[in-house]
BATI-807948 format. One line per field, with one value per atom (N, C-alpha, C): x, y negated, z negated; residue in three letters. Coordinates in steps of 0.05 Angstrom, whole numbers, plus 32768, in hexadecimal, padded with zeros to 4 digits. Atoms other than C-alpha are relative to their C-alpha. Last residue first. Layout:
<dotis>
east X:...
north Y:...
up Z:...
resn ALA:...
</dotis>
This chain:
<dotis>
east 801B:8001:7FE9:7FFE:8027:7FEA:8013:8034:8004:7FF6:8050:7FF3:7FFD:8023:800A:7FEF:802A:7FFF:8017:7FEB:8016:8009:8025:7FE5:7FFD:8051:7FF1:8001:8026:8016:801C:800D:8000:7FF8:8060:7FE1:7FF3:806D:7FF4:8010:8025:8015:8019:803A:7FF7:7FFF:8080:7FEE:7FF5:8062:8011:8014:8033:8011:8007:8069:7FEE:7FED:8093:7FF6:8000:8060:800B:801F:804A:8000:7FFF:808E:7FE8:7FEA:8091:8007:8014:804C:8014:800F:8069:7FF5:7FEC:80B0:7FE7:7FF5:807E:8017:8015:8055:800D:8006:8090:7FEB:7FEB:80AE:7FFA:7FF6:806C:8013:8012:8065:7FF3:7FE7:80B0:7FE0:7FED:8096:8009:800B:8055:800D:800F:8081:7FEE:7FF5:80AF:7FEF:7FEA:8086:8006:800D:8054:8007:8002:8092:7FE3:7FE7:80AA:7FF8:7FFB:8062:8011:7FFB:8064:7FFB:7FEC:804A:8002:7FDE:802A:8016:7FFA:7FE4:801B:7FFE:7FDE:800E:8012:7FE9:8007:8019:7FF8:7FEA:8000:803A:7FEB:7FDF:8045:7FFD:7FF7:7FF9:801D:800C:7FE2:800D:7FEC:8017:7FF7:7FE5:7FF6:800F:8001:7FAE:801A:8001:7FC1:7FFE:7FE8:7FE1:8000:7FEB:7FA2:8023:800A:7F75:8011:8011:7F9F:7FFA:7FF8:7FBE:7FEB:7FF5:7FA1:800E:801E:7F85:800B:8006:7FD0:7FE0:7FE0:7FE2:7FF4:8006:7F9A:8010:8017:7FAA:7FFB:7FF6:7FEF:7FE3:7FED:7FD5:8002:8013:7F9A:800E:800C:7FCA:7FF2:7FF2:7FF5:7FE9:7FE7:7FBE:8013:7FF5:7FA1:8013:7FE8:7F87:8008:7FEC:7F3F:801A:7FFA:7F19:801B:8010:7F0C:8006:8007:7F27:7FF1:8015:7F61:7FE9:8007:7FA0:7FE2:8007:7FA3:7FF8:801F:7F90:8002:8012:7FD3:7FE4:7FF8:7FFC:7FEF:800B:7FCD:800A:8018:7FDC:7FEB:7FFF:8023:7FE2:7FFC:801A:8003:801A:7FF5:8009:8015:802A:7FF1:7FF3:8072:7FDA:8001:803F:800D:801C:8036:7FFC:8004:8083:7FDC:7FF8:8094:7FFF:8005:806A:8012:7FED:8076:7FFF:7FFD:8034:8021:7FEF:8037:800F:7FED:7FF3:801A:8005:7FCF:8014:7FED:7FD2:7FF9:7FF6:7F8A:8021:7FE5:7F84:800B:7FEF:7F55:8016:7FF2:7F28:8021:800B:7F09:801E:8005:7F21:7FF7:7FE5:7F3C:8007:8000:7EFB:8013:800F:7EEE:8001:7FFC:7F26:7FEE:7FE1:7F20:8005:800B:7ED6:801A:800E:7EF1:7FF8:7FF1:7F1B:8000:7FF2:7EED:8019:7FF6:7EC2:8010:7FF0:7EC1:8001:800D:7EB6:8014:8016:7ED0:7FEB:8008:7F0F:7FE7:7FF8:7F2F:7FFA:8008:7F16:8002:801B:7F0D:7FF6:7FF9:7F68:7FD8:7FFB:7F63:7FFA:800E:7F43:800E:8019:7F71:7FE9:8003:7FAA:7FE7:8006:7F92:7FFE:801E:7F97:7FF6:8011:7FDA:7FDB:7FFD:7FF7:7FF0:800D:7FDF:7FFF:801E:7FF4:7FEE:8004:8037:7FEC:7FFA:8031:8004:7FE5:8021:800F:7FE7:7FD9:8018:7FEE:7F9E:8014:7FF0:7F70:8011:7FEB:7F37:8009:8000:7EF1:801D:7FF7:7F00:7FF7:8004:7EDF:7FFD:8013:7EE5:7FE8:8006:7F2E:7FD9:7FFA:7F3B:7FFA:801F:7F0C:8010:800B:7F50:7FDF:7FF2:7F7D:7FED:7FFC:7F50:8009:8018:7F3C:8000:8008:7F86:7FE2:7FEC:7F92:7FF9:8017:7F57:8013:8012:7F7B:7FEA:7FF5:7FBF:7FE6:7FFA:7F9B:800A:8013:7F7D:8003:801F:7FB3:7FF0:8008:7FF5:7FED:8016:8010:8004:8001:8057:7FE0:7FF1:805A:800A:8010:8020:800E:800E:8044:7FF4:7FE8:8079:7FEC:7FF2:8041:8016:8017:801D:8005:8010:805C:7FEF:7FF5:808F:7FE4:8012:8075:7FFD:8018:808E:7FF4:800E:80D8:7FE4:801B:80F9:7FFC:7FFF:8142:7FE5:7FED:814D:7FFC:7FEE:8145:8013:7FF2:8109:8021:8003:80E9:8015:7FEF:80F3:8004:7FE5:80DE:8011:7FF4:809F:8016:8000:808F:800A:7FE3:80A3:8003:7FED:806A:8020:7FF9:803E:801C:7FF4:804C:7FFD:7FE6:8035:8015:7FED:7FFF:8013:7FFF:7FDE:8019:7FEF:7FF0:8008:7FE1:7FCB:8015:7FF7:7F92:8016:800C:7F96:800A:800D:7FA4:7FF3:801D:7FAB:7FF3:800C:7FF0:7FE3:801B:8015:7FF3:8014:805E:7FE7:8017:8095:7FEB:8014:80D1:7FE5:801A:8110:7FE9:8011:8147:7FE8:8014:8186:7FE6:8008:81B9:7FE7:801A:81E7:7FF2:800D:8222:7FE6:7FF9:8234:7FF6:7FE0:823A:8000:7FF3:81F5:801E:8005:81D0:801B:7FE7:81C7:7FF9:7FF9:8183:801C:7FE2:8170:8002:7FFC:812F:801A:7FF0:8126:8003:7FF1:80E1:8019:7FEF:80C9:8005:7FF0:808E:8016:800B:8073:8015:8011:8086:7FF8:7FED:80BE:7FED:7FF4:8087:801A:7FDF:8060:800C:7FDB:801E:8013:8008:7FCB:801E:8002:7FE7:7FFA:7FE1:7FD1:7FFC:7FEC:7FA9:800F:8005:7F7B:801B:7FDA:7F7A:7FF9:7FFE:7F2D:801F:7FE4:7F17:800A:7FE7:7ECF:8017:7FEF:7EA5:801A:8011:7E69:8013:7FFE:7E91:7FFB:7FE4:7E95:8005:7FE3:7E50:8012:7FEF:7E19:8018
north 7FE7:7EF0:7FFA:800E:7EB0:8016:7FEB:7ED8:7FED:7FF4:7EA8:8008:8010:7E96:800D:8017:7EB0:7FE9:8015:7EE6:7FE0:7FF2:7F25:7FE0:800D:7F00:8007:8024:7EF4:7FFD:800A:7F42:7FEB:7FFA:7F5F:7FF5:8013:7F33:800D:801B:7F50:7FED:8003:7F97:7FE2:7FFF:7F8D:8001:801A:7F74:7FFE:8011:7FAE:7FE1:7FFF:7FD3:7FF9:8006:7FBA:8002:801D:7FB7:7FFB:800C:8002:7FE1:7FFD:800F:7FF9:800D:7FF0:800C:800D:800F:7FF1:8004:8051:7FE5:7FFD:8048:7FF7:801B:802E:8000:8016:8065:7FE7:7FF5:80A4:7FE8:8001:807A:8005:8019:8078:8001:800E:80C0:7FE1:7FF9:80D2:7FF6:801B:80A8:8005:801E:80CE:7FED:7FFC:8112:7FE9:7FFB:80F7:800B:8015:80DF:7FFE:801A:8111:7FED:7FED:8148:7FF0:8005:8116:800B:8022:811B:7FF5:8015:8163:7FE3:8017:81A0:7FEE:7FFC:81D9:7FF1:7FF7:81BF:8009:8015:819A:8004:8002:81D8:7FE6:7FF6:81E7:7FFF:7FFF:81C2:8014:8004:81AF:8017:7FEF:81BB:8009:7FE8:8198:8011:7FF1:8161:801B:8000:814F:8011:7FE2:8154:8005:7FE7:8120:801F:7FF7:80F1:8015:7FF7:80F5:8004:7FE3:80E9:8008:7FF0:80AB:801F:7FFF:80A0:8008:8025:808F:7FFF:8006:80DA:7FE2:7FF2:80ED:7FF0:8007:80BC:8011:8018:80D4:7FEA:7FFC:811D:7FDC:7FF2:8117:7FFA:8021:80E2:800D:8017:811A:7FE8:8000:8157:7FEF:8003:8131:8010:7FEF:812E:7FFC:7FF9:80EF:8015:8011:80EE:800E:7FEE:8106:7FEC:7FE6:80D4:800A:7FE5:808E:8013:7FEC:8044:8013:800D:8032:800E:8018:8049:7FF0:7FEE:8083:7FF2:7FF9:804C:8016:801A:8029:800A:7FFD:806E:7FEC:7FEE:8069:8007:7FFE:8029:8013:800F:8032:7FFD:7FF6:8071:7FEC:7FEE:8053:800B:800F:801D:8007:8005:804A:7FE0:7FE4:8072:7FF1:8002:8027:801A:8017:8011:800C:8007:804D:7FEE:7FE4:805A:8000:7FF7:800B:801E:8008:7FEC:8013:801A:7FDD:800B:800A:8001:7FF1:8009:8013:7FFA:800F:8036:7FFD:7FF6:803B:7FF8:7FF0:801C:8012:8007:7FE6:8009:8008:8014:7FEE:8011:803C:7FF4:7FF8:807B:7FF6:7FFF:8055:8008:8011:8043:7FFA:800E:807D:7FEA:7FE4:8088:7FFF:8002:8047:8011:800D:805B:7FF2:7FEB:8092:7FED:7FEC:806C:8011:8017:802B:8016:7FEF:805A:7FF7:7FF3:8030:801B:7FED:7FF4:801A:7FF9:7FBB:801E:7FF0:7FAD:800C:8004:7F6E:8016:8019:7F6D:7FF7:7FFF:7FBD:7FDA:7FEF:7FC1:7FF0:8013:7FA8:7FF6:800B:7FE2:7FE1:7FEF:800E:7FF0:7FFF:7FDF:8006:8015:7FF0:7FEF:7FFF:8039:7FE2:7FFE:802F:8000:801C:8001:8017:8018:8039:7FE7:7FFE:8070:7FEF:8003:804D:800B:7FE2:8048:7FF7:800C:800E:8015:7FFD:8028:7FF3:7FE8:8008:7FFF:8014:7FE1:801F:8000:8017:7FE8:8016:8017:7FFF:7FF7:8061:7FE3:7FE3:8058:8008:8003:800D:801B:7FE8:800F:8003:7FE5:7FCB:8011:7FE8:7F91:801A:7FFD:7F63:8013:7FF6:7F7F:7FFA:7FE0:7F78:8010:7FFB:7F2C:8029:8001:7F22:800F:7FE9:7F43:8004:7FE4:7F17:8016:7FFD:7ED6:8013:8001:7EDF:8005:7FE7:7EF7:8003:7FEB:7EB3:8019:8005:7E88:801B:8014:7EB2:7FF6:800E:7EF2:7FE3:8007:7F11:7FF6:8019:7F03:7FFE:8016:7F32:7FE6:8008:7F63:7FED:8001:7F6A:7FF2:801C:7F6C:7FFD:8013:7FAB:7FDC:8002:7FCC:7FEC:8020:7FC1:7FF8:8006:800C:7FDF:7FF9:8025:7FF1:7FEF:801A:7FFD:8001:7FF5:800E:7FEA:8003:7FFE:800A:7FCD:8015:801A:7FE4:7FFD:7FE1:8018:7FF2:7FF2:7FCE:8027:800F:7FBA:8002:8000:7FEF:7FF2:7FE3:7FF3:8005:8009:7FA3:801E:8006:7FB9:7FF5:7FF8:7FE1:8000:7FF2:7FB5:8015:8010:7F7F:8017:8000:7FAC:7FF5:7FE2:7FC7:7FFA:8000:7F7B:801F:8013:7F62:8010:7FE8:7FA2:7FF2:7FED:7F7C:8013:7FE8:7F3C:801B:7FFC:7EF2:8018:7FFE:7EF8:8007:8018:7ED8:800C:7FFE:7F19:7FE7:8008:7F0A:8003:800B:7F35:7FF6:7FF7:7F48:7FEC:8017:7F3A:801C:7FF7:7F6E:7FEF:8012:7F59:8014:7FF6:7F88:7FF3:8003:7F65:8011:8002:7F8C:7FF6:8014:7F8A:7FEF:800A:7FC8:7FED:7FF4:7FDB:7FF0:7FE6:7FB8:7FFE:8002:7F68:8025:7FFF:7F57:800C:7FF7:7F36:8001:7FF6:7F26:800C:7FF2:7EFF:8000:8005:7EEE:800C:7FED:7EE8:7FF2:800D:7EBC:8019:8000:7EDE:7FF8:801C:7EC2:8002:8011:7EFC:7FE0:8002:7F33:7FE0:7FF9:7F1B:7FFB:800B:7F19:800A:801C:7F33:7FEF:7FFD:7F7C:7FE1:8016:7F85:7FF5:7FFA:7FC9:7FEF:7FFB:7FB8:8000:8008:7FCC:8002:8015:7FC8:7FFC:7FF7:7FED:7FE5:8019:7FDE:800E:7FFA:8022:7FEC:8019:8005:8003:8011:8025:7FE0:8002:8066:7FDD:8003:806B:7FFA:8017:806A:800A
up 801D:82EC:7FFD:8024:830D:7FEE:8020:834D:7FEB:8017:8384:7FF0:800F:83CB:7FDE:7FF7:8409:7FE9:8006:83FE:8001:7FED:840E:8007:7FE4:83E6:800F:8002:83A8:801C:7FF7:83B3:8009:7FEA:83AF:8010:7FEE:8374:8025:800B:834D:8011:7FEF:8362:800A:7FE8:8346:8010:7FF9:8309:801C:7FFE:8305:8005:7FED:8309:800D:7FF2:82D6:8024:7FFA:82A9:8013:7FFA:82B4:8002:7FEB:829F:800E:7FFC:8265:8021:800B:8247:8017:7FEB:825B:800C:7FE4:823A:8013:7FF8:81FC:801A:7FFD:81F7:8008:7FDC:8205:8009:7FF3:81C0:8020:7FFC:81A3:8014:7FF1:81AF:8008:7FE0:8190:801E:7FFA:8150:8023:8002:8149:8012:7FEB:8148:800E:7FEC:811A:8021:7FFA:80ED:801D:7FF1:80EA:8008:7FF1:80D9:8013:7FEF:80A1:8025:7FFD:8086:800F:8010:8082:800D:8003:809E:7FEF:7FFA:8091:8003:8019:8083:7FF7:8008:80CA:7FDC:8018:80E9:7FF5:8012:8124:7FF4:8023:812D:8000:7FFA:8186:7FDB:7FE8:819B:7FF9:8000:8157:8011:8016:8164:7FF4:7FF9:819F:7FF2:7FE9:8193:8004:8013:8156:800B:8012:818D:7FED:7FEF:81BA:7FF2:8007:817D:800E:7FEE:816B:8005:7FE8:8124:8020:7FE8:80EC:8014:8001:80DA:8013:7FF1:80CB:8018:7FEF:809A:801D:8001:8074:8017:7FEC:8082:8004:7FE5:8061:8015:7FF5:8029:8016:7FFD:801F:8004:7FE9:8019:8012:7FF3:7FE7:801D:7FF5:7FBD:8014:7FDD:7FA8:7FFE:7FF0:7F5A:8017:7FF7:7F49:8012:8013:7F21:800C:7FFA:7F3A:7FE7:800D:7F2D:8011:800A:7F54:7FF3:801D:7F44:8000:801D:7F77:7FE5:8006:7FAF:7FE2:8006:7FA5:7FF9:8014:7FB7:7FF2:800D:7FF2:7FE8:7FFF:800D:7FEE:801B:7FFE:7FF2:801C:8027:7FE4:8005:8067:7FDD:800E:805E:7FF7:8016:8065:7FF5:8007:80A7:7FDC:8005:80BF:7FF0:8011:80BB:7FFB:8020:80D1:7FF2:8004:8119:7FD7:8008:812C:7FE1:801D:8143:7FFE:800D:8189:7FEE:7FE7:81A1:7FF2:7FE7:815F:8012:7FF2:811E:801B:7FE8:80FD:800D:8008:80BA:8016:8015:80D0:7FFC:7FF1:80FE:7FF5:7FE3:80CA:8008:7FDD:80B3:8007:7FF1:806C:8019:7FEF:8056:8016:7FF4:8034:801D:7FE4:801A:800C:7FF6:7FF7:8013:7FEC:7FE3:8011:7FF3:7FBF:8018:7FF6:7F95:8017:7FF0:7F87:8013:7FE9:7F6E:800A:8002:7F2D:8012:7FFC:7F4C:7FF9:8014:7F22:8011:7FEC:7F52:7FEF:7FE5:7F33:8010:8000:7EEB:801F:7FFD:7EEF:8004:7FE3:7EF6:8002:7FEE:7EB3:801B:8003:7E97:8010:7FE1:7EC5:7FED:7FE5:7EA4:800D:8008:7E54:801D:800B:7E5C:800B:7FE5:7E87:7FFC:7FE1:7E50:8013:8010:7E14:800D:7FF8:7E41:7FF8:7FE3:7E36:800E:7FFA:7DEA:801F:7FF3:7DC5:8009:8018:7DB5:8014:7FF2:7DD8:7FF8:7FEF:7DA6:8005:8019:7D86:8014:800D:7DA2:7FF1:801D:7DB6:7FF5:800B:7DFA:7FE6:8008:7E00:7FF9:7FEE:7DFA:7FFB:800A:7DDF:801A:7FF5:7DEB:7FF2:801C:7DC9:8004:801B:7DFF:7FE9:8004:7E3A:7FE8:8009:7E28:8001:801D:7E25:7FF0:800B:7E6A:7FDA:7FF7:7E87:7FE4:8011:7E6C:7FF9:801C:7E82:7FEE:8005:7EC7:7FE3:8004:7EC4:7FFC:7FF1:7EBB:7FF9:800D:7EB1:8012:7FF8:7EAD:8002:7FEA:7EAF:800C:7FFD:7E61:8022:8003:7E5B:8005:7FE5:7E78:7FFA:7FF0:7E3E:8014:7FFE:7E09:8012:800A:7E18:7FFF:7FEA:7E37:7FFD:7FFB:7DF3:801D:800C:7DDF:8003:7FF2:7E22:7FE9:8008:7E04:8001:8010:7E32:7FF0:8016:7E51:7FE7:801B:7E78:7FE8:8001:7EB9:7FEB:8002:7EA1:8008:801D:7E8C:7FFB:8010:7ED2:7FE8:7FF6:7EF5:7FE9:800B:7ECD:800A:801A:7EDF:7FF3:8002:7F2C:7FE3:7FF7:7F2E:7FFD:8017:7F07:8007:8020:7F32:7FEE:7FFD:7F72:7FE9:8005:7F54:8006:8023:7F40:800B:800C:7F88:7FEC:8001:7FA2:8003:8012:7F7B:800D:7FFA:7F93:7FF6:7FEA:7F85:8011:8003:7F38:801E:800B:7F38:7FFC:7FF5:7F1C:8006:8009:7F0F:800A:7FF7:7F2C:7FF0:7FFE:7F02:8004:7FF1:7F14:7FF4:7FE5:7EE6:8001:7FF2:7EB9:8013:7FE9:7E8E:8007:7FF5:7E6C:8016:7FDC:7E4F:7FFA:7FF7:7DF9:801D:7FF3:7DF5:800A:8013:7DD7:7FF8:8003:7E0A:7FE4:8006:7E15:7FF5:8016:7E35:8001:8003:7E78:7FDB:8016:7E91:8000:8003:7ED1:7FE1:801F:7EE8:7FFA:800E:7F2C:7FF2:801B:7F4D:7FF9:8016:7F94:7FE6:8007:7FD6:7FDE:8003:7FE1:7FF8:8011:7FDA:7FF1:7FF3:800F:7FE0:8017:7FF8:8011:8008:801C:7FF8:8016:803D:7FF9:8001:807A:7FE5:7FF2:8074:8003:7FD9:8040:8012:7FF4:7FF7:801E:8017:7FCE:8010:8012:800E:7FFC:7FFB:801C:8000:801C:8032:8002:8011:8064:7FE0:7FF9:809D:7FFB:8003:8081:800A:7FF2:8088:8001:7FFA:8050:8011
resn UNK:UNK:UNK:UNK:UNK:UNK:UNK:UNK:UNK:UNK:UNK:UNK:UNK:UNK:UNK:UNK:UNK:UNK:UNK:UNK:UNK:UNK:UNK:UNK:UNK:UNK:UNK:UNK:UNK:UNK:UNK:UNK:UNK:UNK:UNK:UNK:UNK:UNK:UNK:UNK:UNK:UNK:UNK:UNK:UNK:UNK:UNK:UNK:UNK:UNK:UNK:UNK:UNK:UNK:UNK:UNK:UNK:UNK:UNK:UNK:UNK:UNK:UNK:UNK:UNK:UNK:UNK:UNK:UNK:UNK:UNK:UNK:UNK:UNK:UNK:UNK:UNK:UNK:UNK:UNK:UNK:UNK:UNK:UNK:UNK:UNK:UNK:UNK:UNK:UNK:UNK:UNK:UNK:UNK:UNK:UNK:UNK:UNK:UNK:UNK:UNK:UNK:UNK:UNK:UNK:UNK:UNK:UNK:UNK:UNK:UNK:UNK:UNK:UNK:UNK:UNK:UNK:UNK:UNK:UNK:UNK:UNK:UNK:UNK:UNK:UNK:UNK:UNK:UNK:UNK:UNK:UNK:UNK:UNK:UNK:UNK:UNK:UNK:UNK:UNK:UNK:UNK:UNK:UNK:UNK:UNK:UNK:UNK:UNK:UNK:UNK:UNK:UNK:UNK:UNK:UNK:UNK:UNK:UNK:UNK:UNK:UNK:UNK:UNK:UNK:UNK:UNK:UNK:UNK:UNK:UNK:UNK:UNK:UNK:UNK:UNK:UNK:UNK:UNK:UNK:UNK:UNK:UNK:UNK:UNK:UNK:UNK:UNK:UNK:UNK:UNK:UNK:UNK:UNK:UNK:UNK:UNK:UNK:UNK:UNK:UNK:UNK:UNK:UNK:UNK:UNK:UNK:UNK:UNK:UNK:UNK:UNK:UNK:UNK:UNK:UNK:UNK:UNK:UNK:UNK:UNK:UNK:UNK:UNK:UNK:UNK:UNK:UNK:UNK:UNK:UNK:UNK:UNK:UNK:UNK:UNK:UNK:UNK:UNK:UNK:UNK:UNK:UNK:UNK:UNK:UNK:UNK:UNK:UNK:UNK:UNK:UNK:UNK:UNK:UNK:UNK:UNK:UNK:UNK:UNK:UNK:UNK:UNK:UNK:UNK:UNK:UNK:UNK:UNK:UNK:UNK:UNK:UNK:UNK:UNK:UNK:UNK:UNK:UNK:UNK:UNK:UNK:UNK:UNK:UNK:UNK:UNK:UNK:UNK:UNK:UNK:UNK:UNK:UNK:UNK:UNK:UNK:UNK:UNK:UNK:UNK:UNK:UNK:UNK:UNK:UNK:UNK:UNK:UNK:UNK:UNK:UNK:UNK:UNK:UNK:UNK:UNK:UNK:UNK:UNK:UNK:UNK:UNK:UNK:UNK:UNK:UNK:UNK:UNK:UNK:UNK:UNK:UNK:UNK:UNK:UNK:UNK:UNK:UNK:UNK:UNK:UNK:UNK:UNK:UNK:UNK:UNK:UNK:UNK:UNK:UNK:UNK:UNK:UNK:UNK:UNK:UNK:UNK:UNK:UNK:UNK:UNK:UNK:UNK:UNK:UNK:UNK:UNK:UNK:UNK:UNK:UNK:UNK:UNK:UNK:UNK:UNK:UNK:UNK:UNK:UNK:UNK:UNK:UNK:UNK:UNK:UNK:UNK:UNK:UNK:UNK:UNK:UNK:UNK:UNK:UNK:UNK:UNK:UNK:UNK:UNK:UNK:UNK:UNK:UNK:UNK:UNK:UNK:UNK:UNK:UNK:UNK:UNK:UNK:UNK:UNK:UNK:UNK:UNK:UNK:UNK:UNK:UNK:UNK:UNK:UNK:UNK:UNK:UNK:UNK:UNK:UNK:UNK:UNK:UNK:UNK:UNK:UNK:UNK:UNK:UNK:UNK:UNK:UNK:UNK:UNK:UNK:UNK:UNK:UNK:UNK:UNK:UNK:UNK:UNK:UNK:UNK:UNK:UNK:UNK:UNK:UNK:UNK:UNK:UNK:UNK:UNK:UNK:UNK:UNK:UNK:UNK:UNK:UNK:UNK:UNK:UNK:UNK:UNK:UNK:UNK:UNK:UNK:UNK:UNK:UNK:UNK:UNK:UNK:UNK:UNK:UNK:UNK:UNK:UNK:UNK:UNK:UNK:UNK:UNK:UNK:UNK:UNK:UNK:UNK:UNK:UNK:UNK:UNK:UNK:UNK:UNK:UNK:UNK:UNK:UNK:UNK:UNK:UNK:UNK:UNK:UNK:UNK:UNK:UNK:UNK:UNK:UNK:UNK:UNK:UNK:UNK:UNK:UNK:UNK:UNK:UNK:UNK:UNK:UNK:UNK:UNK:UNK:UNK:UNK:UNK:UNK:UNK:UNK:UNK:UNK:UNK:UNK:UNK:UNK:UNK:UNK:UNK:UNK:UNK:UNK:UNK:UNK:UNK:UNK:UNK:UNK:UNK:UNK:UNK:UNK:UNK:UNK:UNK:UNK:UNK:UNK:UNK:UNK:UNK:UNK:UNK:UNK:UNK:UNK:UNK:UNK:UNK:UNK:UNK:UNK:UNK:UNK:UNK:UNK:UNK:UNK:UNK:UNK:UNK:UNK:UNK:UNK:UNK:UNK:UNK:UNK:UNK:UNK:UNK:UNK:UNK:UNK:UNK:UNK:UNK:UNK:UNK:UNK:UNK:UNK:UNK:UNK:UNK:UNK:UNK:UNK:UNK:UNK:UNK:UNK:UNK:UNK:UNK:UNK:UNK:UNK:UNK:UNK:UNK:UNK:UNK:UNK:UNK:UNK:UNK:UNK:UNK:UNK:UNK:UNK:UNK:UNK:UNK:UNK:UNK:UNK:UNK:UNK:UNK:UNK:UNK:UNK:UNK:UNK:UNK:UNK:UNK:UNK:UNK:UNK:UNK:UNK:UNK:UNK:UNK:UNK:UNK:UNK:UNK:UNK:UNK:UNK:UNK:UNK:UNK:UNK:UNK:UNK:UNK:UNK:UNK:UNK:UNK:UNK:UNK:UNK:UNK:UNK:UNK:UNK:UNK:UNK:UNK:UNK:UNK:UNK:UNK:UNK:UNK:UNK:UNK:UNK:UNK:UNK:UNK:UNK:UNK:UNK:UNK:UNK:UNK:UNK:UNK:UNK:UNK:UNK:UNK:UNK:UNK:UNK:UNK:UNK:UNK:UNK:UNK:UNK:UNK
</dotis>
């Protein structure tokens, strides 16, 4: 099978705009009296790097207020509802289906119970592998335009997202670097080879920047080329006695 036939469960534009999604505000009273408040995102169900992002900010918010991990199990459940309310439940009373026990109130006890979760909305359990996978097709490529840090700060959400789905071996940092890397053109990667070396030696910051300064020489060129093509295009429409409309 070719890389071409490998889905990925997360796709390059992301499905949600955070600011469209429901929030909840929790606010408890500490020691001394002080409130301390924090939003936390509601899951609707619509996709799964919905679900990571709500959980994300559901462990924020709980570290926030000062949680204790054993509260997890029941805390999240009260950012469900509808169908995910009703998946979560059917997760909790299945249990761990390993040990047949119910998952402890612990915080390996919420992530245990999650990565079963996680199987109602991405049920393959390569789902990890095939992610990477899918990720050197065209899709995740940066292209003409695109803006060198906004796509380098995606490729990684992208990929912090893929460690959670199910597999085995978790993403090395060499494999986000190469991965970030990889999505860029071949003529840009020949580049930075000539200038760096080694791909292994460097950093992330150090693809960045190099990337960003070939955009930069990309878009002077791109801009000059218009300019002269648009002087071409006035100097044809008089030569033919009649105005350039492109």
């Amino acid at each position: 099978m070719t890389d071409a036939y490998y889905a990925a469960a997360i796709k390059y534009e992301r499905p949600f705009e955070p600011k469209d999604l429901v929030k909840r505000s929790w606010k408890i009273q500490d020691a001394q009296g002080d409130y301390i408040s924090a939003m936390v995102t509601c899951f609707s169900g619509e996709s799964l790097e919905e679900l990571f992002y709500c959980q994300d900010d559901f462990l924020d918010a709980m570290e926030t207020l000062g949680k204790q991990t054993k509260e997890h199990l029941d805390k999240w459940k009260t950012t469900l509802h509808g169908t995910p309310k009703i998946l979560w439940q059917e997760v909790m009373d299945e249990g761990n289906p390993e040990t047949r026990k119910k998952f402890p109130s612990t915080g390996a006890g919420f992530l245990q119970a999650f990565e079963h979760f996680i199987l109602h909305y991405c049920p393959s359990q390569d789902a990890k592998n095939m992610q990477l996978r899918a990720m050197v097709n065209n899709d995740f490529k940066f292209k003409r335009g695109m803006n060198v840090a906004t796509h380098i700060h995606r490729m990684r959400t992208i990929l912090k997202y893929t460690d959670k789905l199910p597999g085995t071996d978790k993403i090395q940092l060499n494999e986000t670097k190469m991965a970030i890397f990889d999505s860029f053109p071949k003529a840009w990667k020949d580049s930075f080879l000539l200038r760096h070396a080694s791909l292994t030696n460097s950093k992330i910051v150090d693809i960045f920047q190099h990337m960003e300064g070939l955009a930069v020489q990309s878009a002077i060129t791109d801009e000059r080329n218009k300019k002269k093509e648009k002087k071409n295009g006035k100097h044809e429409g008089k030569k033919s006695g009649r105005g350039w409309r492109g």
